[in-house]
C-alpha positions as CSV (number, residue, x, y, z in Angstrom):
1,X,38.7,-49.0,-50.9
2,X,40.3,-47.0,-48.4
3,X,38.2,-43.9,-47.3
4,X,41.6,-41.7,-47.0
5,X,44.5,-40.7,-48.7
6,X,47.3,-43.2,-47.6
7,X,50.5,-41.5,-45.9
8,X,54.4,-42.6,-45.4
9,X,54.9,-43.5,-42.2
10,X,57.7,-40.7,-41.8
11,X,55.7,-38.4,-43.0
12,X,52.2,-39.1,-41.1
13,X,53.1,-36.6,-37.9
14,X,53.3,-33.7,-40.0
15,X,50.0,-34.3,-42.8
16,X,47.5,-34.3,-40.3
17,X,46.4,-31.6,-37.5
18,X,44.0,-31.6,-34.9
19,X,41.4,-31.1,-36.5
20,X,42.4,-33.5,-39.3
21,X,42.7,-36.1,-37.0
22,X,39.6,-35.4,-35.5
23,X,37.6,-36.1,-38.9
24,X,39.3,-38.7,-39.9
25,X,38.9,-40.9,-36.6
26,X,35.5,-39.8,-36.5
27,X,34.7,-41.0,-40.4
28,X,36.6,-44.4,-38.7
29,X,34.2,-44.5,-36.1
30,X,31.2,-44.3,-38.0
31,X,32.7,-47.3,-40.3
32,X,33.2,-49.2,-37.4
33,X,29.9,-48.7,-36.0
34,X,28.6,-50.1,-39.5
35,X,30.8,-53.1,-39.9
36,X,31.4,-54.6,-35.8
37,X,29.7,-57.6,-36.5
38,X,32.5,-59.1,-38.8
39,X,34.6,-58.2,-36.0
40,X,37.3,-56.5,-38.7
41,X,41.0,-56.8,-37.4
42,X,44.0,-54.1,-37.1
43,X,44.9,-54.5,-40.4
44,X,41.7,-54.6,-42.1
45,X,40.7,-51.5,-39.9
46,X,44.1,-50.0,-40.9
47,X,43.6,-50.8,-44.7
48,X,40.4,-49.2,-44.7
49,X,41.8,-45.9,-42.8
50,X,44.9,-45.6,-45.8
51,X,47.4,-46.2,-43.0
52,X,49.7,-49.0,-41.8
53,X,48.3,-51.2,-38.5
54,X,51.2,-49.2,-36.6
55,X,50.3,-45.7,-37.4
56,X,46.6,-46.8,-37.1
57,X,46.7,-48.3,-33.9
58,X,48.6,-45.1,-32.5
59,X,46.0,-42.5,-34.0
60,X,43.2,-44.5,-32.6
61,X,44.7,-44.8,-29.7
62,X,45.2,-40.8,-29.3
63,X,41.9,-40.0,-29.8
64,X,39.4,-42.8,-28.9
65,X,41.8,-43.9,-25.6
66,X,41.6,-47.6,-26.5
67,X,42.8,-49.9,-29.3
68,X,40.6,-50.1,-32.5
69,X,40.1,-53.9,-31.1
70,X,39.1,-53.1,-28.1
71,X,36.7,-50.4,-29.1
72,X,34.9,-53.2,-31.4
73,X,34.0,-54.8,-28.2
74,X,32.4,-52.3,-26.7
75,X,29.7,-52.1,-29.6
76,X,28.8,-55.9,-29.1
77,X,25.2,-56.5,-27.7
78,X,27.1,-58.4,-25.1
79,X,28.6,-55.4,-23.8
80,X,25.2,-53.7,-23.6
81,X,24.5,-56.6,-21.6
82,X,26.9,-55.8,-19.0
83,X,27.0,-52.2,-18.9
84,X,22.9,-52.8,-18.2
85,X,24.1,-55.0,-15.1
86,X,27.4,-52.8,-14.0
87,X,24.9,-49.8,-14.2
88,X,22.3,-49.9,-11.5
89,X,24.6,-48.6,-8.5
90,X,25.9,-46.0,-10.2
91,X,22.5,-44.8,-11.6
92,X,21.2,-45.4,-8.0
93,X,23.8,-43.0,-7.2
94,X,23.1,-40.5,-9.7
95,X,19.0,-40.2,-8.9
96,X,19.6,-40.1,-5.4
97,X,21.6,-37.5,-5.5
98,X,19.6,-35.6,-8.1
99,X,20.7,-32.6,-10.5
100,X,21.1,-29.1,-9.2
101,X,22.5,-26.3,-10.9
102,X,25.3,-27.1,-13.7
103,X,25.2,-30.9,-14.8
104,X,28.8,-32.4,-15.1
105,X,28.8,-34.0,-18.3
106,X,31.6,-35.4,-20.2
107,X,34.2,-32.5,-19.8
108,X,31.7,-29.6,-19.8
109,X,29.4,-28.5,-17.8
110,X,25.9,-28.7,-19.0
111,X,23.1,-25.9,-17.4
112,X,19.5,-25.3,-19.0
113,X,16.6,-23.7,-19.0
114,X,13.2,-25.8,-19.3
115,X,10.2,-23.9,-21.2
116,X,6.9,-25.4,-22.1
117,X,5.5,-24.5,-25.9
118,X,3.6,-21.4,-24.6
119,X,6.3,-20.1,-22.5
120,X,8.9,-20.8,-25.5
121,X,6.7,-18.6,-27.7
122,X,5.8,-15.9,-24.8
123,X,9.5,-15.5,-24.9
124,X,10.4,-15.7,-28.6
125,X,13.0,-18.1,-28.1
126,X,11.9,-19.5,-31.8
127,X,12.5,-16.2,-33.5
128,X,15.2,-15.9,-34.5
129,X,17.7,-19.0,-34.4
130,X,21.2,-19.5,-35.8
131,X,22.4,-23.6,-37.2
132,X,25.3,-24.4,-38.7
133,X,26.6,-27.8,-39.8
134,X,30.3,-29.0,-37.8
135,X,32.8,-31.9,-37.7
136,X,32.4,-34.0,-34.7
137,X,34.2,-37.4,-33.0
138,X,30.9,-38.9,-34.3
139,X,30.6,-38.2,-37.7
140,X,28.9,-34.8,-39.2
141,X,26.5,-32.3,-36.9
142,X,24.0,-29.8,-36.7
143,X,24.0,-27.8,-34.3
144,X,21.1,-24.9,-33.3
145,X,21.7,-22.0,-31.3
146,X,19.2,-19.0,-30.1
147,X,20.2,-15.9,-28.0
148,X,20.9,-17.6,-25.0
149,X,22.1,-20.9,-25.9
150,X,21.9,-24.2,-27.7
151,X,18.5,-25.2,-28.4
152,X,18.9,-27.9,-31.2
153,X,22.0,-30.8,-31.9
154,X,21.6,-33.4,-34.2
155,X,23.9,-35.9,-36.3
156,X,24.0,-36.1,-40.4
157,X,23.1,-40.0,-39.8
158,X,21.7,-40.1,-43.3
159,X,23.9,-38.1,-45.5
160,X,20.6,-35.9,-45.9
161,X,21.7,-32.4,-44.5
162,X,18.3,-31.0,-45.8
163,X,16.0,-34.0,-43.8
164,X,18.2,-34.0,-40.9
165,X,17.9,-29.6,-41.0
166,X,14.2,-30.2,-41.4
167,X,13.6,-32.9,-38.5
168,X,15.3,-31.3,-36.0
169,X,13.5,-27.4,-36.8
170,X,10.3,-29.3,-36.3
171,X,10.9,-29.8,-32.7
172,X,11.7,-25.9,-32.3
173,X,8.9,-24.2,-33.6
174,X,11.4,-21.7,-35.4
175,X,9.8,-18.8,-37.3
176,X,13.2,-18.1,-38.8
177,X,16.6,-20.2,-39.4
178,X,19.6,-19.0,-40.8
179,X,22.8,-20.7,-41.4
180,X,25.5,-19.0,-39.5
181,X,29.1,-21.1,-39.4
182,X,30.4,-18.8,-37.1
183,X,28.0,-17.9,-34.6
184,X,27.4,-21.8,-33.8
185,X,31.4,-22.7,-34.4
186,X,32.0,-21.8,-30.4
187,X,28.8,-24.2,-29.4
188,X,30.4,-27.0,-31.0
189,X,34.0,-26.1,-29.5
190,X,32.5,-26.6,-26.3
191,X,30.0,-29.2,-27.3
192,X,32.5,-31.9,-28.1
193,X,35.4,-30.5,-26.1
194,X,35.6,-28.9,-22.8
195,X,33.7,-25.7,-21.6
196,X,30.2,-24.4,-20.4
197,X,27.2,-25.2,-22.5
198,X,23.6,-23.5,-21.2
199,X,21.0,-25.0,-23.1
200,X,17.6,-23.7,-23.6
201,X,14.6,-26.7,-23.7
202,X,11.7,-26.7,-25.6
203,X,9.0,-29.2,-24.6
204,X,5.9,-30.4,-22.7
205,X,5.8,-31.0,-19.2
206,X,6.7,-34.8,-19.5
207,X,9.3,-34.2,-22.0
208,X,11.2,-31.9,-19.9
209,X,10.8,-34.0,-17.1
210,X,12.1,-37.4,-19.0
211,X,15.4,-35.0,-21.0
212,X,15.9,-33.6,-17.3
213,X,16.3,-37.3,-15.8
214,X,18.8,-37.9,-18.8
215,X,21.5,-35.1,-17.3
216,X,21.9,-37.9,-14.3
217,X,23.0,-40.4,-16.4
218,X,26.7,-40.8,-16.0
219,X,29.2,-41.3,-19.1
220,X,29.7,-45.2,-19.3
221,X,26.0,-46.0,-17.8
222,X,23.2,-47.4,-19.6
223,X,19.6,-48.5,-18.4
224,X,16.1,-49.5,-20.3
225,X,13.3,-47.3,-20.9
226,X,11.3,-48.8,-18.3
227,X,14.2,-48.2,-15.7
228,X,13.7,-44.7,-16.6
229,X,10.2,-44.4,-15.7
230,X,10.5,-46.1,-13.0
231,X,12.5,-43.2,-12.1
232,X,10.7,-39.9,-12.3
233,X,8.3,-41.6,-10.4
234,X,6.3,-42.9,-13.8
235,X,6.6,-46.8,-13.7
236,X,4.1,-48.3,-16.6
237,X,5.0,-45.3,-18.7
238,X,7.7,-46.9,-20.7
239,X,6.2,-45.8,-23.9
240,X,5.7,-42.8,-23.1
241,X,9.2,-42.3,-22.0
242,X,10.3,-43.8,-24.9
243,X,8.5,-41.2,-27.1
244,X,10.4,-38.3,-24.9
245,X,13.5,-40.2,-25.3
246,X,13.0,-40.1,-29.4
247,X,11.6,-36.2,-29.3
248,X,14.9,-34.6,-27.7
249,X,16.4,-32.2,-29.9
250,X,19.6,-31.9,-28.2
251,X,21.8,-35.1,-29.0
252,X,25.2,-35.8,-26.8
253,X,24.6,-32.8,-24.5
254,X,21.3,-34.9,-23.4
255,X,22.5,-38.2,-23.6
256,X,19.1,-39.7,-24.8
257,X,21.8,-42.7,-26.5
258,X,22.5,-43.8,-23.3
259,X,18.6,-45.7,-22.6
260,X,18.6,-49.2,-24.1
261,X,15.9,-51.9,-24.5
262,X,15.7,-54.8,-22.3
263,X,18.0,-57.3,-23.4
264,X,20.6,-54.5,-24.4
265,X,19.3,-54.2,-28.3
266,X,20.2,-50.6,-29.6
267,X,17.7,-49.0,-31.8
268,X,15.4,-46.1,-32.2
269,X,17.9,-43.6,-32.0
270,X,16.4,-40.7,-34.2
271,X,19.9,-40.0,-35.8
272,X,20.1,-43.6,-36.4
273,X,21.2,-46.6,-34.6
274,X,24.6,-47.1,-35.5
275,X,24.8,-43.3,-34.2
276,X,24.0,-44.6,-31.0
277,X,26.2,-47.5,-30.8
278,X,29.2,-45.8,-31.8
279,X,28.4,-43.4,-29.2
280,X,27.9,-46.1,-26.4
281,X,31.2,-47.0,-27.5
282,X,33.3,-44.5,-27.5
283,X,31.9,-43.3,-23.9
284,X,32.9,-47.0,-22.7
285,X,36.5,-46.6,-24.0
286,X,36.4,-43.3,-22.1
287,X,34.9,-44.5,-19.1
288,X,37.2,-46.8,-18.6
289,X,40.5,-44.8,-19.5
290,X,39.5,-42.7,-17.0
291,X,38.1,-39.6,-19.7
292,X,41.2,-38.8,-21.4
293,X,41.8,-34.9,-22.9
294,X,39.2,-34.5,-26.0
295,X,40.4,-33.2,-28.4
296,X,39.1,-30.0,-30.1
297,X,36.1,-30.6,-32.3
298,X,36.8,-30.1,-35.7
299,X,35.9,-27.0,-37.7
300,X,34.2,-28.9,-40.8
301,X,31.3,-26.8,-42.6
């Protein structure tokens, strides 16, 4: 059953606008990320998007910057495999050179502020917070803003807006949440487009110091949680990390998706696995069209 309406080919330009588009290839992604393993061709891809394999492949194509078949290879377990190999110079790279100031990140730049529980509540960052619930390349998101800037992003993995609402407010200690589309609709402009995001971070010393290691990750690198530990200076600690890696409360922005197991197995992701893959994925395609234009997230409520 196709998850669209189906359009005439001569008509197809005009139906659909940005942020049409945008929702559509996003609700393709997240089928894709589901159904890889029976390695689904054009026209089964096509037939389950409501369009013909031409208009399909030139949507995809627009948005994603590869072919829907060569997107399906990048969510393989083999492909984790090499991107695990191809990584380590890079990520040497990255650590060396460390993160100061504004992290480049996708097509934004990423700056934060680190506070530790007590300083959080010294400051009242918990207060008074702001969430409303957006469109994204990746399916449905939440996203959590405070006076200063983001504190909380999280994806709809289980069609439960209420469990996904209540997860992510656990990690912010918020005395008060109210949903406000408009005052979070410019943080997700930027978030999944291109612009300035300032995040503010609530967490323990280690925490902070695992999410901050995650801003040096590049877009199209992967490595295992014991790679990570290894470091910040913290080899043994795997578990540990790994429990970091789980508690972050900003998703995308700090790209806890890309730490892998050993092996190149994806799982654990809080927002669900097939989250993460389709992630992975659609950061490979960019990585290696060179990180073509997003376009403008979409303005879903």
């Amino acid at each position: 059953m196709a998850m669209i309406d189906t359009f005439e080919p001569d008509t197809l330009d005009n139906t659909y606008d940005d942020d049409y588009g945008f929702a559509l290839v996003g609700r393709l992604l997240t089928w894709l990320s589901e159904n890889y393993r029976d390695q689904p061709n054009l026209e089964k891809i096509a037939a389950e998007a409501g369009l013909s394999a031409f208009h399909l492949q030139r949507l995809f194509t627009r948005y994603v910057g590869v072919s829907p078949k060569k997107y399906v290879q990048y969510l393989t377990l083999e492909h984790a495999k090499r991107a695990l190999n191809e990584s380590r110079s890079v990520l040497d790279v990255a650590f060396e050179t460390g993160l100061s100031g504004a992290g480049r990140l996708h097509d934004l730049f990423v700056s934060h502020e680190a506070l530790t529980p007590g300083d959080w509540k010294r400051r009242g960052e918990g207060l008074e917070l702001r969430y409303g619930w957006h469109d994204s390349p990746f399916g449905e998101c939440l996203i959590v803003v405070g006076a200063r800037g983001v504190c909380g992003l999280a994806f709809n993995g289980i069609g439960d807006r209420a469990a996904t609402l209540a997860d992510l407010r656990g990690s912010l200690d918020a005395a008060n949440m109210a949903e406000d589309f408009e005052a979070t609709h410019p943080h997700a402009e930027a978030a999944f487009g291109k612009g300035d995001v300032h995040l503010m971070l609530r967490g323990t010393s280690f925490q902070l110091k695992v999410w901050e290691a995650l801003l040096r990750i590049p877009e199209g690198a992967v490595l295992t949680y014991s790679d990570l530990a290894e470091r910040i200076g913290a080899p043994g600690s795997a578990r540990a990390v790994a429990g970091a890696v789980a508690r972050n409360p900003v998703s995308w922005l700090i790209p806890c998706h890309r730490v892998i197991r050993n092996g190149g197995s994806i799982s654990g992701y809080r927002w669900h696995p097939d989250k993460k893959r389709l992630i992975l994925a659609w950061e490979a395609a960019r990585s290696e069209m060179g990180a073509p234009d997003a376009p403008p997230a979409g303005s879903g409520r």
